[in-house]
C-alpha positions as CSV (number, residue, x, y, z in Angstrom):
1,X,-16.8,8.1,12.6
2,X,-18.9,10.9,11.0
3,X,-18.2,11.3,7.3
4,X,-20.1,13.9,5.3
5,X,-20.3,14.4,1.1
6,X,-21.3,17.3,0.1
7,X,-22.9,17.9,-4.1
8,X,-22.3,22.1,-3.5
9,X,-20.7,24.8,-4.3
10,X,-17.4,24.4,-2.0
11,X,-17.6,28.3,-0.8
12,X,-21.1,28.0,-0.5
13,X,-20.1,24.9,2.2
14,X,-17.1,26.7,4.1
15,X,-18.8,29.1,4.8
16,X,-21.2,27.1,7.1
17,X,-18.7,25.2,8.8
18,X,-17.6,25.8,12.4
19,X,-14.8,27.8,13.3
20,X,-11.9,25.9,14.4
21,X,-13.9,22.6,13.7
22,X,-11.2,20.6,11.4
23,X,-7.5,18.9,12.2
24,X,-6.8,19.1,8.4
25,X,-7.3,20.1,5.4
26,X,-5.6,18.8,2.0
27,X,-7.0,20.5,-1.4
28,X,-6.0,19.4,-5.5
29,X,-7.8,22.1,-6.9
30,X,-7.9,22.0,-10.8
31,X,-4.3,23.6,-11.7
32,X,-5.9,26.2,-14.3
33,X,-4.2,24.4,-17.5
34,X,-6.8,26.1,-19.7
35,X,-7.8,22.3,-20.8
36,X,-11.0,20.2,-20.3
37,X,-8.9,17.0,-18.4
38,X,-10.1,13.7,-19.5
39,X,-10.0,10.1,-19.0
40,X,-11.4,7.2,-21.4
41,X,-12.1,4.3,-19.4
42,X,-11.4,0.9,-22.1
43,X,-11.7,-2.8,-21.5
44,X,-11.0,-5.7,-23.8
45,X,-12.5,-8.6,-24.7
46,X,-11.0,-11.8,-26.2
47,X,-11.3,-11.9,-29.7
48,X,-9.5,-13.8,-32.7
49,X,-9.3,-10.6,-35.0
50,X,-8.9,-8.2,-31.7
51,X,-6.2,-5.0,-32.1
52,X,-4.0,-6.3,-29.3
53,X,-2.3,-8.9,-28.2
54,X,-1.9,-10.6,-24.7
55,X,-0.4,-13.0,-22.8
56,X,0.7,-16.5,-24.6
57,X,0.2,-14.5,-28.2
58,X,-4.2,-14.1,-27.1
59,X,-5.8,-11.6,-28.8
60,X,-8.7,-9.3,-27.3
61,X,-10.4,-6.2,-28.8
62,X,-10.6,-2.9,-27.0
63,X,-13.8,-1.5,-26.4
64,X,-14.6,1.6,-24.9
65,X,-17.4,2.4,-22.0
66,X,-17.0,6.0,-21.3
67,X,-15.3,8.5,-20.4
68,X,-14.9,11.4,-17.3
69,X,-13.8,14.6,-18.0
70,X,-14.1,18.4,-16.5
71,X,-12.8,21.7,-17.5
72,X,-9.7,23.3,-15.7
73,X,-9.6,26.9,-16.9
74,X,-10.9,30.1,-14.6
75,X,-10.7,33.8,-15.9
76,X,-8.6,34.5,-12.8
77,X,-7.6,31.8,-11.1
78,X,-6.7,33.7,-7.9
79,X,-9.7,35.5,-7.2
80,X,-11.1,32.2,-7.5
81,X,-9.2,30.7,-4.8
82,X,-9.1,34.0,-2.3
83,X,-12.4,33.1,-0.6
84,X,-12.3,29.6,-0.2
85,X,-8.2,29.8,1.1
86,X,-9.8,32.3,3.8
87,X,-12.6,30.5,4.4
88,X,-9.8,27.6,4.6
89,X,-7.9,29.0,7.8
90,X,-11.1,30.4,10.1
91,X,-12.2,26.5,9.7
92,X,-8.5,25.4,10.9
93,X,-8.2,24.1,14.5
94,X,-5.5,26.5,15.8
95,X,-3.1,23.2,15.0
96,X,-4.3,22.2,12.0
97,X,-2.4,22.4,8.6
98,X,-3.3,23.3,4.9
99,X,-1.9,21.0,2.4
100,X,-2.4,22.8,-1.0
101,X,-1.4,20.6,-4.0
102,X,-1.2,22.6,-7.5
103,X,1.5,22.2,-10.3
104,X,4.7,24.2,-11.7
105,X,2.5,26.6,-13.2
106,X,0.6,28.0,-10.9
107,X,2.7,27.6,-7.7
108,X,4.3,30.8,-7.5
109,X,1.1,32.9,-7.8
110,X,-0.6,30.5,-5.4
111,X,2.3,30.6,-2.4
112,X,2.2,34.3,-2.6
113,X,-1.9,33.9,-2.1
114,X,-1.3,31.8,0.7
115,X,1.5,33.8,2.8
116,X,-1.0,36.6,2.3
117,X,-3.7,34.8,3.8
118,X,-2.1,32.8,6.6
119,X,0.8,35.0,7.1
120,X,4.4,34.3,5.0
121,X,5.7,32.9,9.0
122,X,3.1,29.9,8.7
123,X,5.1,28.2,5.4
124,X,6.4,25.4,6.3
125,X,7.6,23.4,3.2
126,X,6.9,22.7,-0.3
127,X,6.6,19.4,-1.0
128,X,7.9,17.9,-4.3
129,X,6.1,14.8,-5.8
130,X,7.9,13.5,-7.9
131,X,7.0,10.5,-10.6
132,X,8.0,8.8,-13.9
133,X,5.1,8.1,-15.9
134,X,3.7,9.5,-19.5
135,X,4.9,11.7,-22.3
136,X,8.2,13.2,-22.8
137,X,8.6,16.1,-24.6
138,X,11.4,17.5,-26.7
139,X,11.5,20.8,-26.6
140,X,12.3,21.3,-22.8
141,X,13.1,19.6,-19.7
142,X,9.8,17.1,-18.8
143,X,7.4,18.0,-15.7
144,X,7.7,15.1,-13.8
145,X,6.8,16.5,-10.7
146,X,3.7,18.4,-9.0
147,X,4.0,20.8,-5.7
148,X,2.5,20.5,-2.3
149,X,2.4,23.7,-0.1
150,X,2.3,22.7,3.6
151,X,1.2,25.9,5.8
152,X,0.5,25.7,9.4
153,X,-2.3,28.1,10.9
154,X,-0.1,28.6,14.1
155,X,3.8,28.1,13.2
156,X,4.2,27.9,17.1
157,X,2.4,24.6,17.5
158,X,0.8,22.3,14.9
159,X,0.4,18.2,14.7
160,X,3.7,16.3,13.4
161,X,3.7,13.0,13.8
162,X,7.3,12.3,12.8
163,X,7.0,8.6,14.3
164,X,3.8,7.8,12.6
165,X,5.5,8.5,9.0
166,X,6.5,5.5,6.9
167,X,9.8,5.3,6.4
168,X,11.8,4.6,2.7
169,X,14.3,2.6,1.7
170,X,18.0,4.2,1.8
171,X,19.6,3.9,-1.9
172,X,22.7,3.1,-0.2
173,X,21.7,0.8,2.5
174,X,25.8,-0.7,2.5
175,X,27.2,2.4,3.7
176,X,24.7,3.0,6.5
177,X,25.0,-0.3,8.3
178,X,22.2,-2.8,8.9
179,X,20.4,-1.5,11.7
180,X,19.5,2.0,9.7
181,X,18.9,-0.2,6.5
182,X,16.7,-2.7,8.3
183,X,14.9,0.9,9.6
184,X,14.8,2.9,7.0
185,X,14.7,6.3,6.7
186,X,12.4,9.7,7.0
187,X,11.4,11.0,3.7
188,X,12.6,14.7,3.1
189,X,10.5,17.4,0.7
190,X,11.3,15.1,-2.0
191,X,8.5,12.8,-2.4
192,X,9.6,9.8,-5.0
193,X,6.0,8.1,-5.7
194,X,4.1,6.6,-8.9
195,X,0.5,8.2,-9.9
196,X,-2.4,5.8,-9.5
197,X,-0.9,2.4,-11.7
198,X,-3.2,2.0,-15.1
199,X,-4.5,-1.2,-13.9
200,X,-4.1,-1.0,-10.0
201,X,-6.6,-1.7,-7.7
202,X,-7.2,1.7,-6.7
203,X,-7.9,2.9,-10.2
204,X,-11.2,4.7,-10.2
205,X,-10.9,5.9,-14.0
206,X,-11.5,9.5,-12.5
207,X,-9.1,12.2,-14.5
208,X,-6.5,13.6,-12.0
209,X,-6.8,11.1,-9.2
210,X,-3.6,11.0,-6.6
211,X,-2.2,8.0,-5.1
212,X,-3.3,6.8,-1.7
213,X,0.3,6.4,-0.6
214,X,0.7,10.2,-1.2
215,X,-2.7,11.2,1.0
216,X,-1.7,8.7,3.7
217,X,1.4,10.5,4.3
218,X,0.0,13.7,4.5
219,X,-2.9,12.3,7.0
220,X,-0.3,10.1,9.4
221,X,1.9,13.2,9.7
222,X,-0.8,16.1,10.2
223,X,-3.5,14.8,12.2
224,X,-4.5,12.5,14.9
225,X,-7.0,9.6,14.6
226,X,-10.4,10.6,15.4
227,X,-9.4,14.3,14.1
228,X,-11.8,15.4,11.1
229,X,-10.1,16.0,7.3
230,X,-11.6,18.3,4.8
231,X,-11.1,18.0,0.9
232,X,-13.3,20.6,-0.8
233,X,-11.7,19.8,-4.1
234,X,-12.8,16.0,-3.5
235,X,-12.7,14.8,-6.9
236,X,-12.7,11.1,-6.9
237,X,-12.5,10.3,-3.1
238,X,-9.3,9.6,-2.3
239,X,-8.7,11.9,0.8
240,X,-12.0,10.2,2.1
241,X,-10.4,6.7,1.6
242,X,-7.2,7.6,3.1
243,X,-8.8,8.8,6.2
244,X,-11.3,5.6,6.5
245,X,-8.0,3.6,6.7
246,X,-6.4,5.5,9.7
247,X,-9.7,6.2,11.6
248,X,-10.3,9.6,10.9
249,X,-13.6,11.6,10.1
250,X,-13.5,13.3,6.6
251,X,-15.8,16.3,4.7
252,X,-15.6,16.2,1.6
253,X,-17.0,18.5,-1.4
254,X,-17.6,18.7,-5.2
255,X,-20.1,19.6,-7.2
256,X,-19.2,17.7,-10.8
257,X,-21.3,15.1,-10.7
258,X,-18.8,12.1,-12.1
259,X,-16.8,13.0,-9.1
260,X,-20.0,12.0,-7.1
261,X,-21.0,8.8,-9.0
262,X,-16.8,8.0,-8.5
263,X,-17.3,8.5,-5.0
264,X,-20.5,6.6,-4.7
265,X,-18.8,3.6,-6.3
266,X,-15.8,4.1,-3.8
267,X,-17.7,4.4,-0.8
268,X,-20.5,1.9,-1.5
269,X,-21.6,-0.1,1.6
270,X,-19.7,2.1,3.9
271,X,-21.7,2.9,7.3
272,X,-21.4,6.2,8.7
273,X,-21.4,8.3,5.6
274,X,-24.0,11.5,5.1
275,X,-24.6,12.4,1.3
276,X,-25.9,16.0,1.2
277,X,-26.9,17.4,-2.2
278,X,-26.7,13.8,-4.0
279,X,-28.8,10.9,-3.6
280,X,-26.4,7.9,-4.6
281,X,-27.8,5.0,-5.9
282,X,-26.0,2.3,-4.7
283,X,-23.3,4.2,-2.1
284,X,-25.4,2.9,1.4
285,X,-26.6,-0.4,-0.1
């Protein structure tokens, strides 16, 4: 496998790639909430006057080791994302898909963007993910739920690996029989999954990091193993660890530099990978 991270400006990097030379590609670009988006990374230590208290009545102290933050507000959002969207399709395979993930806000704006740019025949669904986690607020109905574009750059023939998708649970497994309960069935455009667990494994600390189980999806159903993925919005990695569980090849961009250190801790002692712009300090040891 060939796996490239690029420390650029993501235009500057589409515009070198090959026509036609990507299966897939599957963007989280900041969602233009006019806030700098932030994430304090704590640990405790055991401690007999500590502010919390753990298992079996133990008490620990919090301490805090940093934190990773960058700012999500453009003066026009749109003109921002024109380039790199059309950049986006001349660097599709003619089967290859664009999965564009953005919230509530923006959506609108950004699906009329996209019909514009790939052509309002090539939409093929918007995925809601939908999750359960964080602050409610009492003045309207709480966003639980962020939106995933899926355009094809030829409506007439793109990958879809129906088989390869997981399948979930049926919430009424008694009034489908056994056999279909024992199997399980497809997903729809309703996509019922937790963000990254505080304390899970795959916790990076990174501010805005997706699930794995969401990316895999996405990767199992639109491309084939071997095909290349490209993220140029690659924040803390996770697109690139998706596609080095399924045997793909991924490109991936940013130029904040705690995405890069996130992604050197991520990737660290992983052969194959080419780190261009950014010399990580422990990623090939």
């Amino acid at each position: 496998m060939n796996h490239r991270i690029y420390n650029a400006d993501n235009l500057e990097v589409l515009k070198v790639l090959p026509d036609e030379s990507v299966s897939l590609i599957y963007i989280d670009p900041p969602f233009n909430t006019g806030k700098t988006q932030s994430r304090t990374q704590l640990k405790t230590e055991k401690s007999a006057s500590g502010d919390r208290t753990g298992f079996m009545g133990q008490r620990y102290t919090t301490v805090k080791i940093g934190s990773k933050a960058y700012g999500d507000i453009f003066d026009d959002f749109l003109v921002f994302l024109e380039p790199r969207l059309v950049e986006a399709r001349r660097i599709l395979k003619p089967n290859g898909s664009l999965y564009f993930h953005i919230d509530y806000r923006e959506v609108h704006y950004c699906k009329i963007l996209i019909d514009q740019i790939f052509g309002r025949e090539s939409f093929l669904n918007e995925i809601i993910w939908a999750y359960d986690y964080g602050a409610r607020t009492r003045k309207k109905w709480p966003a639980k739920h962020d939106n995933i574009l899926w355009y094809a750059k030829d409506p007439s023939t793109y990958i879809y690996n129906v088989d390869e998708i997981e399948r979930i649970p049926y919430m009424a497994p008694g009034l489908v029989g056994p056999e279909k309960a024992a199997r399980g069935k497809l997903p729809t455009d309703t996509w019922w999954h937790t963000i990254v667990p505080t304390n899970g494994k795959e916790k990076t600390g990174y501010p805005t990091q997706k699930p794995l189980g969401v990316i895999r999806r996405i990767i199992a159903a639109s491309s084939n193993p071997g095909d290349t993925v490209l993220d140029f919005f690659a924040g803390s990695g996770t697109t690139g660890a998706a596609c080095l569980e399924s045997g793909r090849s991924f490109i991936l961009v940013d130029n904040n530099l705690q995405a890069l250190e996130t992604m050197a801790v991520r990737f660290a002692g992983v052969p194959g990978i080419e780190w261009i712009g950014y010399a990580p300090n422990i990623a090939n040891a």
